[in-house]
C-alpha positions in Angstrom: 9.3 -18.2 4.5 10.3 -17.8 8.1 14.1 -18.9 9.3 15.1 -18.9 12.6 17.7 -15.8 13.9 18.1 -14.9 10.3 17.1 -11.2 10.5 18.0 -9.0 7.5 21.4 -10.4 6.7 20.1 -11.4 2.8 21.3 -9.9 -0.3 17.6 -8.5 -1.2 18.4 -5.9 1.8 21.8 -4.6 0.8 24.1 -6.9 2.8 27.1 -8.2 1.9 25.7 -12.0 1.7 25.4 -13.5 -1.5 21.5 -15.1 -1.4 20.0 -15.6 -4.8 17.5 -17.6 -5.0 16.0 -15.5 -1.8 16.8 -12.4 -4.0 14.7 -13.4 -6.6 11.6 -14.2 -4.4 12.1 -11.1 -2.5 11.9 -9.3 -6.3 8.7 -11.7 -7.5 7.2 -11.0 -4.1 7.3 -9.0 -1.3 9.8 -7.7 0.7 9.4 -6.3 3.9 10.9 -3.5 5.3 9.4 -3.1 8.2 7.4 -5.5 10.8 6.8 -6.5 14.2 6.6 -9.6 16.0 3.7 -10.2 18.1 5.9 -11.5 21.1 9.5 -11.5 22.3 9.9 -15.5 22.3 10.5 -17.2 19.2 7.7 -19.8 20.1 4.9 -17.5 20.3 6.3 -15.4 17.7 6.2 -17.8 14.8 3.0 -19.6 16.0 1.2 -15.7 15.4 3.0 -15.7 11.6 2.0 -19.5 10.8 -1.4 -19.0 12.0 -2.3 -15.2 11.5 -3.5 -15.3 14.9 -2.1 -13.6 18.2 -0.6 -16.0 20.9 -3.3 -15.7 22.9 -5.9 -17.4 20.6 -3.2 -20.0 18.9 -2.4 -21.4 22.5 1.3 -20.7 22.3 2.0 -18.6 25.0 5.5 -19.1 25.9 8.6 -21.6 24.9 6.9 -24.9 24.3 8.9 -27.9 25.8 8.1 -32.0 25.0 6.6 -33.9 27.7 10.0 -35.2 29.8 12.5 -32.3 28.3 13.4 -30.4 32.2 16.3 -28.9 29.6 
């Protein structure tokens, strides 16, 4: 489970946010306590955790745009 900007602000890492049902996965599963990102863009970044492989190899090197979106 990935969620964007989210950070540590969940219950299963002693904040003062009332999350449950993440609670309970996080005490089934695993929780992690300490990670890395394999680039500073969010793009590139989740591409590497969806795939397993490093931005390079995945093709998403950088923020990806649609075709016509000059936003």
């Amino acid at each position: 489970m990935s969620c964007h900007d989210l950070g540590r602000h969940l219950g299963c890492y002693d904040r003062a946010v009332r999350t449950p049902n993440i609670d309970s996965l996080a005490e089934d599963g695993i929780l992690l306590e300490n990670h890395f990102c394999t680039a500073p863009q969010c793009c590139p970044s989740r591409g590497s955790l969806h795939t397993g492989r490093h931005q390079h190899v995945n093709g998403l090197m950088g923020p990806q745009r649609r075709r016509g979106d000059n936003s």
